[in-house]
C-alpha positions in Angstrom: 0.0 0.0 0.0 1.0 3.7 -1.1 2.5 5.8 1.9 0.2 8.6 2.8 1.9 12.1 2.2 -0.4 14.3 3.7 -2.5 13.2 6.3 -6.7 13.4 6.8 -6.5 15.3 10.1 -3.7 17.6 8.5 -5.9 18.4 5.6 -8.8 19.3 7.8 -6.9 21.4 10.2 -5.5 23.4 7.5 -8.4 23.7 5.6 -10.3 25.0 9.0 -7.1 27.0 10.0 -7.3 28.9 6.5 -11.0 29.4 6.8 -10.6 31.1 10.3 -7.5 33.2 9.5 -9.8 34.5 6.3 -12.6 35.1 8.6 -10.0 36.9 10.7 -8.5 38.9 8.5 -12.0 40.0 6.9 -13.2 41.1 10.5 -10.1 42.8 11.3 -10.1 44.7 7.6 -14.2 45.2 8.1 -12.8 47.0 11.8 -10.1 49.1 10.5 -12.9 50.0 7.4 -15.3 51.1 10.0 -13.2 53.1 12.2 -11.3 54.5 9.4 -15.1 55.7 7.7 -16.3 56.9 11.2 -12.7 59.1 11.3 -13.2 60.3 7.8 -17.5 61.1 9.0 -15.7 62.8 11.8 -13.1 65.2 10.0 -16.0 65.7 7.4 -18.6 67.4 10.1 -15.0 69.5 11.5 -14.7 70.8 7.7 -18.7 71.5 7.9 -18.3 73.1 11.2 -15.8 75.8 9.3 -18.4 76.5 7.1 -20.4 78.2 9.9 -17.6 79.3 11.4 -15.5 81.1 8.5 -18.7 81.7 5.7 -19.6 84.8 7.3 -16.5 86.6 7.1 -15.3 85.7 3.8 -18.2 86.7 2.3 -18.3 90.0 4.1 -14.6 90.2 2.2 -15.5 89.6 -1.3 -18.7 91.3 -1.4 -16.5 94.3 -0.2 -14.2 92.9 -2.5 -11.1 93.0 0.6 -8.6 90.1 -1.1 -5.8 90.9 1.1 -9.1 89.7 4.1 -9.8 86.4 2.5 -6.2 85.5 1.8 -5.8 86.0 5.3 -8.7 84.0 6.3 -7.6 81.0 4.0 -4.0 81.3 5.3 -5.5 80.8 8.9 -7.9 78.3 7.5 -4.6 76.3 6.6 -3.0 76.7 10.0 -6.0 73.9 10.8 -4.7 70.2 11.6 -7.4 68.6 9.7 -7.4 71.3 6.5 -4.6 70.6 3.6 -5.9 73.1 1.1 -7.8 75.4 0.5 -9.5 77.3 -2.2 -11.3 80.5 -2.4 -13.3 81.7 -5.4 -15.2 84.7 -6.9 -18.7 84.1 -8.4 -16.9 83.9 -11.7 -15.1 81.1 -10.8 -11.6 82.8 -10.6 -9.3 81.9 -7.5 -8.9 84.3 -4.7 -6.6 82.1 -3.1 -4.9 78.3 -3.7 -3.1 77.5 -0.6 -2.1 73.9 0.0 -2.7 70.6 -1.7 -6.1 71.3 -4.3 -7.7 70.1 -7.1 -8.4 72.3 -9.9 -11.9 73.8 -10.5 -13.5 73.5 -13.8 -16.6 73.8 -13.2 -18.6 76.9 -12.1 -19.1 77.8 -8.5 -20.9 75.8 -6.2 -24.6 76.6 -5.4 -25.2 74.0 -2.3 -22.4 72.2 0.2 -20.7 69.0 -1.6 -18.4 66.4 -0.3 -16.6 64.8 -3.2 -13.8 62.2 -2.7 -10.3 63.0 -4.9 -7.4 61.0 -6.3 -4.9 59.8 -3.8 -6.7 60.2 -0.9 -8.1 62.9 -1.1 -11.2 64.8 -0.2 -13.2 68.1 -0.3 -16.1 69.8 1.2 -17.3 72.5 -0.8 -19.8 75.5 0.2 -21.3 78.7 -1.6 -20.8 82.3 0.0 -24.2 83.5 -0.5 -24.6 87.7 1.0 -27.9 88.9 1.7 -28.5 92.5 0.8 -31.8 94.2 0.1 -33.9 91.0 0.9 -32.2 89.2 -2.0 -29.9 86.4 -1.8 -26.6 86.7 -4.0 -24.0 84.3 -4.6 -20.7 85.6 -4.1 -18.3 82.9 -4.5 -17.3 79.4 -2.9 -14.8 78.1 -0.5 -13.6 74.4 -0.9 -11.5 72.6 1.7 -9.1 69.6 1.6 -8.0 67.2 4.0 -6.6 63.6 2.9 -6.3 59.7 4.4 -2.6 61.0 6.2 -4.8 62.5 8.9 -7.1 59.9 9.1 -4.8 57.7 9.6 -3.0 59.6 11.8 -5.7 59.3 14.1 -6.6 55.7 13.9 -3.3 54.5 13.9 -3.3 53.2 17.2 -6.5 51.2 17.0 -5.3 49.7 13.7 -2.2 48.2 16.0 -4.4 46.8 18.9 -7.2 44.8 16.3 -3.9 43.6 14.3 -2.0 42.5 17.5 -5.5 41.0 19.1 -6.2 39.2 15.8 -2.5 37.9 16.2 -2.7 36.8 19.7 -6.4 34.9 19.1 -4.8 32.9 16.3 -1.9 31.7 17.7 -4.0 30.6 20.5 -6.2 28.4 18.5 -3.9 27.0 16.2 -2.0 25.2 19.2 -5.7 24.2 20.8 -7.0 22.8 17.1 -3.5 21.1 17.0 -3.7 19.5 20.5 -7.7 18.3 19.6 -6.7 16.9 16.3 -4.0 14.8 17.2 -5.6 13.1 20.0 -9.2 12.7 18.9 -8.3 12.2 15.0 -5.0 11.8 13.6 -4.1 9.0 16.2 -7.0 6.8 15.8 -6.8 7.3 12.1 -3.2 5.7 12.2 -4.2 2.8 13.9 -6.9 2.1 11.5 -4.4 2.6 8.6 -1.7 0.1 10.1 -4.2 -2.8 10.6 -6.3 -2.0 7.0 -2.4 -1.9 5.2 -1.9 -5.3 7.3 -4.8 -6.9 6.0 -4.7 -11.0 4.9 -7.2 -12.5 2.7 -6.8 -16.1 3.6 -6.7 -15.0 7.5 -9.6 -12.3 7.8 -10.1 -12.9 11.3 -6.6 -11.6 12.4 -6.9 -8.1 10.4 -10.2 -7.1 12.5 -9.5 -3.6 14.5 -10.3 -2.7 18.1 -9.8 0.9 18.5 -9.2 1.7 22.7 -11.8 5.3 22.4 -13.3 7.1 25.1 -16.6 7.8 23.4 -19.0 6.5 20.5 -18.0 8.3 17.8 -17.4 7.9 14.1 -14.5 6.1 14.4 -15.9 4.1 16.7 -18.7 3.2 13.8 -15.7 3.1 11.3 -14.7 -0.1 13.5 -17.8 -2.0 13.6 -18.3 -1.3 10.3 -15.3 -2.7 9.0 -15.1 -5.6 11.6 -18.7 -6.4 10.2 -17.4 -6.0 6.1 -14.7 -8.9 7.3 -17.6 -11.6 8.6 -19.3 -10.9 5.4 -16.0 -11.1 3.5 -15.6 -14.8 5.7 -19.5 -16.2 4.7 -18.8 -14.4 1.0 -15.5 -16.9 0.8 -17.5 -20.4 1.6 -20.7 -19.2 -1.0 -18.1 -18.5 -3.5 -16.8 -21.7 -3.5 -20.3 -23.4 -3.9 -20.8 -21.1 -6.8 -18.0 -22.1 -8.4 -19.6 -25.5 -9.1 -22.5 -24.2 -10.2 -21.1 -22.0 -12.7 -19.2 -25.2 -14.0 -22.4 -26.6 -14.6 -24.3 -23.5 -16.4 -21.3 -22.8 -18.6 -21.7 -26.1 -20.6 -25.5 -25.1 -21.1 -24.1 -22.2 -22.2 -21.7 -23.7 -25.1 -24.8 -25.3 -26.4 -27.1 -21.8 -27.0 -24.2 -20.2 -28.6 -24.1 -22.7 -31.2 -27.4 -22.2 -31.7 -27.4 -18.7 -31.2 -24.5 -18.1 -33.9 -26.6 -19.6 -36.8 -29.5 -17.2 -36.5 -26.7 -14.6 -36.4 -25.7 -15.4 -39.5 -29.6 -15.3 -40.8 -30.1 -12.1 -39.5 -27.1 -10.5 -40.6 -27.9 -11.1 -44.2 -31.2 -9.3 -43.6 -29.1 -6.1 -42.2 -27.0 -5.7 -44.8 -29.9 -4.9 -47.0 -31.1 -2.7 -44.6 -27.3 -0.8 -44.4 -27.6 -0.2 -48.3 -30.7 1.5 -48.1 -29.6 3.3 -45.3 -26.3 4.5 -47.3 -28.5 6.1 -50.0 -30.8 8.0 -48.0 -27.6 9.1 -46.2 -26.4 10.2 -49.3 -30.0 11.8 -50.2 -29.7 13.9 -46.5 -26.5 15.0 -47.1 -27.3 16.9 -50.2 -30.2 18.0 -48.5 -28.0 19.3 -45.6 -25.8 21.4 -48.5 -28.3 23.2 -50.0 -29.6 24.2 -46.6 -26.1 25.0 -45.2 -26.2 27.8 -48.2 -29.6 29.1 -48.0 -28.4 29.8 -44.3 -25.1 31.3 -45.4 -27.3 33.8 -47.7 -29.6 34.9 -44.7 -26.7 35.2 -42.4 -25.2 37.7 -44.7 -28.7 39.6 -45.4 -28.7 40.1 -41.5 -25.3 41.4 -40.7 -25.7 43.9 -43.8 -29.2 45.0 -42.2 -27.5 45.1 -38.6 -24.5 47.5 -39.8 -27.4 49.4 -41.6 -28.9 49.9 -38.1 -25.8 50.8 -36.3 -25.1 53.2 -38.5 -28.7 54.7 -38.6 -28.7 54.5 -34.6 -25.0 56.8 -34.6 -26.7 59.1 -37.2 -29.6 59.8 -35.1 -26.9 60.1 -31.8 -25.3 62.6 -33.8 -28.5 64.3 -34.7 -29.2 64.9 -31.1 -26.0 66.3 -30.3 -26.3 68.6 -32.7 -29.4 69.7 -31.3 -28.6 69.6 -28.0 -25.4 71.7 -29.0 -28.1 74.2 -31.4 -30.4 75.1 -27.9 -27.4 75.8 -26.2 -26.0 78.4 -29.1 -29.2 80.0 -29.2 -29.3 80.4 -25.1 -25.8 81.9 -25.4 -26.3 84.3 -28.0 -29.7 85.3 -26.1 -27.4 85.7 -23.7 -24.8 88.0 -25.2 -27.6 90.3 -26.6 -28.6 90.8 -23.1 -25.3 91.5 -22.1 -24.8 94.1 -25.2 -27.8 95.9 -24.4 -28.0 95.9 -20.4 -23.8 97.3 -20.9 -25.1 100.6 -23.0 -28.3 101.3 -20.4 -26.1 101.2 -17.5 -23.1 103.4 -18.8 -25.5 106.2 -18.8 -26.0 106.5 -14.8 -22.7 105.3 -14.4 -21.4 108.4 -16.1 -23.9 110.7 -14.5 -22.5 109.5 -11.1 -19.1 109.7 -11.9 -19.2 113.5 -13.2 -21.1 114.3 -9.4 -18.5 112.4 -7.9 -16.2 114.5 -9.3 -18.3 117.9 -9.2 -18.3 117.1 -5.2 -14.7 115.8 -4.9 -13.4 119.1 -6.5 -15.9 121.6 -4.3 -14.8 119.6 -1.4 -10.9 120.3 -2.1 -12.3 124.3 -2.6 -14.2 124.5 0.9 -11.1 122.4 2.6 -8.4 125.0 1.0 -10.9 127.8 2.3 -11.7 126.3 5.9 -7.3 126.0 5.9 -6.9 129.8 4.7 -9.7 130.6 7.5 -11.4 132.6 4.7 -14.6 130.1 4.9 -18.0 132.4 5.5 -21.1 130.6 6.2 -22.2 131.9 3.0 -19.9 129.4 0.9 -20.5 126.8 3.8 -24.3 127.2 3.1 -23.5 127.1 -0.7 -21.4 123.9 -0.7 -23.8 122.2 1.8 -26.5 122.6 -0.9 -24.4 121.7 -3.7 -23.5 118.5 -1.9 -27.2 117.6 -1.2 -28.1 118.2 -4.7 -25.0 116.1 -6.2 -25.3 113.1 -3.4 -28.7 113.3 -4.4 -28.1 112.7 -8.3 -25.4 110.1 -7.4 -28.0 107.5 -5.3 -30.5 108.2 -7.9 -28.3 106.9 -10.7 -26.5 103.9 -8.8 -29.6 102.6 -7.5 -31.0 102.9 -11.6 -27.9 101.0 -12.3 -28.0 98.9 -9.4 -31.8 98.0 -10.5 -30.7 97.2 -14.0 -27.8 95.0 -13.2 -29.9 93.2 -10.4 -32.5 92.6 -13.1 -30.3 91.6 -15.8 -27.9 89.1 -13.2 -31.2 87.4 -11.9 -32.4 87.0 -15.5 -28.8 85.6 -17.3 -28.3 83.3 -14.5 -31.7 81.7 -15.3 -31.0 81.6 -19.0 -28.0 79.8 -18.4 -29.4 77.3 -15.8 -32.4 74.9 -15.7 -32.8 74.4 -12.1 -36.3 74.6 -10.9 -37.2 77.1 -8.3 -40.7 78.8 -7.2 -41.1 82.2 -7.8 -43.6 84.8 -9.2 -44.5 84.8 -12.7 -46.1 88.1 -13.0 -43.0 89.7 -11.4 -40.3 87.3 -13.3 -42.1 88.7 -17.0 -41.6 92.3 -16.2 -37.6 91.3 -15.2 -37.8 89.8 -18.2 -38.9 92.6 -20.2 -36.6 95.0 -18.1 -33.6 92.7 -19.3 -35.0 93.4 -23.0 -34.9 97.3 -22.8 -32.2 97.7 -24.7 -33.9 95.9 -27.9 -36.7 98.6 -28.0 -35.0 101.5 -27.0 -35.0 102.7 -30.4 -38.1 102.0 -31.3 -41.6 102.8 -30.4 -42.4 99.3 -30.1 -45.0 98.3 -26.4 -45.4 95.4 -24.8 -48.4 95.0 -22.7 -48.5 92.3 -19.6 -51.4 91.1 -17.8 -50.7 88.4 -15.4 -52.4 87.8 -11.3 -50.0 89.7 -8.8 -49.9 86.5 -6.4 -49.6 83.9 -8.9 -46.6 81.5 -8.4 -45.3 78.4 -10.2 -42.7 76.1 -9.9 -40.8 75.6 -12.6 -37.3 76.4 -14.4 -37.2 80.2 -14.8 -34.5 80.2 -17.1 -36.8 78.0 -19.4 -39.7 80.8 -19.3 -37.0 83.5 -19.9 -36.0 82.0 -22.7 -39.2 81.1 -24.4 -40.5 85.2 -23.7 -37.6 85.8 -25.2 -37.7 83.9 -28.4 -41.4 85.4 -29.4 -40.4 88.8 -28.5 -37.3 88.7 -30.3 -38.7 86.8 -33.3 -41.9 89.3 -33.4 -39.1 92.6 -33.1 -37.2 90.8 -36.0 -39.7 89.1 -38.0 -43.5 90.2 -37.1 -42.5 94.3 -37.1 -40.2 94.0 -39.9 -41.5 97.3 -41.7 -43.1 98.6 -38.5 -42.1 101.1 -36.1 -45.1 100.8 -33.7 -45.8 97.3 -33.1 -48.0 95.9 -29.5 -47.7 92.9 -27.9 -50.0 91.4 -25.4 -48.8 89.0 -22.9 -51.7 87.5 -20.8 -51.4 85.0 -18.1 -54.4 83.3 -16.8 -54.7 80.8 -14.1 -56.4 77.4 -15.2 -57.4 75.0 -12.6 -53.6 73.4 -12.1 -52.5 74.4 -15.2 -51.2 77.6 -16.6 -52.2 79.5 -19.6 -49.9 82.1 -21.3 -51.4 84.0 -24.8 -48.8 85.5 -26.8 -50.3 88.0 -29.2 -48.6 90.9 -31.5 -50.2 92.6 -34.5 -47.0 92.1 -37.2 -47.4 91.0 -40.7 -48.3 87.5 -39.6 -47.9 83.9 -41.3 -49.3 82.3 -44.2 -50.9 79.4 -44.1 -49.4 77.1 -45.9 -46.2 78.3 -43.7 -47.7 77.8 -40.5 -48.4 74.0 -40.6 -44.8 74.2 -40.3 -43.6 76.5 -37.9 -42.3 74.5 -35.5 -40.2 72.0 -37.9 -36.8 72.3 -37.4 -34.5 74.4 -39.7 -37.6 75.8 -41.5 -37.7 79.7 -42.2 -38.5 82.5 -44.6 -35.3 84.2 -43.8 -32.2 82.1 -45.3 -29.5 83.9 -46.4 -30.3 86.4 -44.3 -28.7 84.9 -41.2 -32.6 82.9 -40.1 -31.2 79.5 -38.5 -35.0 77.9 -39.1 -34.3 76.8 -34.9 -35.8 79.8 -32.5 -39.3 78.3 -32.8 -38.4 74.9 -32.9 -36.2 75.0 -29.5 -39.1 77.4 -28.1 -41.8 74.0 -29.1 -39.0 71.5 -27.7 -38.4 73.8 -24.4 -42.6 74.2 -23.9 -43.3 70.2 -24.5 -40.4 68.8 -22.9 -39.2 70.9 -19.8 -42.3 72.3 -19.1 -44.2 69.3 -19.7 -46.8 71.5 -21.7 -48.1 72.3 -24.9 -48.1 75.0 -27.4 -50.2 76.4 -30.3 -49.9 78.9 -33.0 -52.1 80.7 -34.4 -52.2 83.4 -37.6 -53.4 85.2 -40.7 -51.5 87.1 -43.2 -51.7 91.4 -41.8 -53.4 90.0 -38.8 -50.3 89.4 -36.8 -49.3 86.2 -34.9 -51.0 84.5 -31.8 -49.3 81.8 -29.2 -51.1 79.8 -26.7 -49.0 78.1 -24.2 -50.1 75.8 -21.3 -48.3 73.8 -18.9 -48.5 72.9 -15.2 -48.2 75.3 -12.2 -46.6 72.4 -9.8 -47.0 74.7 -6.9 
């Protein structure tokens, strides 16, 4: 008999061995995990805790635009164990200060605290400065901190040791104790029983029986029995083989006799199959032709189905391409919406921008007058009485043109952030149209063109404001271009009426309106009257993509040639 080179009980206590010091090495990971997430939770709230701590004064510094304040701040920030960057930025998105080790912004700033994770080990909280002036909330900027997994595991380090050495300690303990068990209760008994099986005599079964010396019933124990009891049967087996022998003698000469017999119907029969083998051979051949022809009729169709599946792939990346090309169309036509704004808005507040500067200086040079006559002591309350007024008067003109320009910027900023965003807010419509058409100034300014708005004072509606501002936009712009082509004096009425849950916007001017064989098609894509002439064929089919799909509404058009153009809108209120 073969030697045994690994034993049973060696085996078993390895295999249990390596599934404990798994199991071990799993908890102890899933430990140092947990604490190491509840560190990182930890350091997380401390950066969230700045925010309270820090927001107020930094954006008290940019709003008063004090650099040399918010550098300071960040430099302190960085003087903090747990912080390892930091970065300030304006509400343009350009850096105020980049102390430390940071991740470059690319996108704009941030409108709502953010904790992101970073390459390396990295990770942020971020946070908008948002100043409050006037009842109106403005974003100013953002600050982002840094901290990384060094400081983490700076502070867990000492737990990590104690699970690691505990884990240790635990193993070694139970690997001597599952040695000790093993070897007595198993790997003992199990030699025995392999001596006296490797000793075993067929002609003597009686002498290769075992008797284990146990303390308990076990399965050894059974083992014993059971192979004790294998050798009594082997013993009976031995004497009934013996009488079997002679009686297999006996049946085998019967035997001789049917095979003779047996081998001449053989012979009869095989005859009768080699017919049926001919027959066989030339239907085989019959299939196999069969099988040919069908082989090819599937080789055709398999090529008539990867033809028609390239066909579709290349249909499916046309029509990607497609809607990339729209998406990319809606967001040049928000931009150069955009940029007219910012042309027009520029020009409307240069003008109390330059009536304030020349009081400035009006006042600046009668204050150097009065201060060279108070020095001289040839001041009279006369001249003191006369500058006193002049000051009034100019401070006077001053506020009244910053807070025209302050209006008109506050307007146009609340507007172009909306055309350039889609998130959803609540807010009121009728005082979001006339911002609207405050931001459009510029457009009639040289004209005599009205626009006439009729919506409830309290109603609100939640939805993208940006969307609205942009659809507004598109009619009046397309009715100033289009409808009032060879008109100086155009109207438009905008009226907004309430509809159950729904809201109902009319559109109406009283341009040269559409034929109607032209306004069946309005809203297709790329159509217009105007090409060559720098018409896109896109405004009205963004403004019937914008109302169907972001407002989850519909929209309806509505003219006759002199008799100007008509749009009804509707689309929930979701307040």
């Amino acid at each position: 008999m073969a030697s045994v080179q690994t034993g049973l009980s060696r085996k078993l206590l390895t295999r249990v061995l390596s599934v404990y010091f798994f199991l071990t090495f799993i908890v102890t990971v899933g430990q140092i995990f947990t604490e190491y997430l509840s560190t990182k939770s930890h350091i997380e709230s401390e950066l969230q805790t700045l925010k309270n701590t820090f927001s107020t004064s930094l954006t008290r510094a940019i709003w008063e635009v004090n650099i040399p304040q918010a550098q300071s701040i960040a430099e302190g920030l960085m003087e903090l164990p747990i912080v390892t960057g930091v970065q300030i930025r304006d509400e343009n998105g350009e850096y105020i200060a980049d102390l430390g080790v940071t991740i470059a912004q690319i996108r704009a700033p941030f409108t709502s605290g953010e904790l992101e994770d970073h390459d390396g080990g990295l990770f942020s909280y971020s946070f908008p400065l948002i100043f409050e002036f006037s009842n109106r909330a403005s974003t100013v900027g953002d600050v982002t901190l840094y901290s990384n997994f060094d400081i983490i595991f700076g502070r867990i380090e000492v737990g990590i040791f104690f699970l690691i050495g505990n884990a240790i300690v635990k193993t070694a303990f139970l690997v001597f104790l599952f040695m000790t068990a093993f070897r007595r209760m198993l790997s003992d008994p199990l030699m025995e029983v392999t001596q006296k099986m490797s000793a075993f005599n067929p002609d003597n079964p009686e002498q290769s029986k075992i008797y284990l010396t146990l303390d308990d019933e076990n399965e050894l124990r059974l083992l014993q029995y059971s192979y004790n009891q294998v050798i009594d049967d082997l013993i009976v087996s031995q004497q009934q083989l013996k009488n079997t022998q002679g009686e297999l003698q006996r049946v085998n000469k019967k035997l001789d006799d049917q095979n003779l017999l047996l081998e001449q119907e053989v012979a009869k029969k095989t005859a009768s199959l080699s017919q049926i083998m001919l027959d066989l051979e030339r239907q085989k051949d019959e299939l196999i032709a069969n099988q040919r022809e069908l082989r090819q009729e599937n080789e055709n169709r398999q090529y008539i189905e990867n033809v028609l599946r390239d066909k579709n792939k290349e249909l499916a990346q046309s029509m990607e391409h497609l809607k990339l090309a729209q998406d990319q169309l809606l967001e040049s036509e928000r931009m150069a919406s955009l940029g007219g704004l910012v042309a027009g808005i520029a020009h409307d507040v240069n003008t109390p921008l330059g009536v304030g500067v020349t009081a400035a200086s009006f006042l600046n040079e009668r204050l150097v007058e009065v201060r060279k006559s108070y020095e001289d002591k040839s001041l009279t309350n006369k001249t003191m009485a006369s500058f006193l007024d002049e000051a009034e008067q100019t401070t006077s003109l001053l506020l009244t043109n910053l807070n025209r320009a302050s209006d008109l910027i506050t307007s146009f900023k609340q507007v172009a952030v909306d055309q350039t965003s889609e998130a959803e807010r609540v807010f009121n419509l009728n005082n979001y149209l006339h911002e609207i058409l405050q931001s459009l100034g510029p457009s009639f300014k040289h004209t005599q063109h009205k626009v006439n708005v009729q919506c409830p004072d309290e109603l609100y509606i939640r939805s993208a404001p940006g969307i609205i501002a942009q659809i507004i936009t598109n009619m009046i712009m397309n009715s100033i271009i289009h409808g009032f082509e060879n008109k100086t004096d155009g109207h438009i009425d905008i009226e907004v009426l309430q509809d159950g849950e729904d809201v109902v916007l009319t559109y109406q001017d009283d341009g040269c309106g559409i034929p109607a064989d032209q306004l069946g098609r309005l809203f297709d894509a790329f159509f217009t009257t105007k090409r060559g002439q720098g018409g896109s064929g896109l405004g009205t089919h963004i403004m019937y993509n914008l109302v169907t799909q972001a407002l989850d509404g519909n929209i309806e058009a509505s003219s006759e040639p002199g008799q100007g153009l008509r749009y009804e809108i509707r689309f929930p209120a979701r307040t």
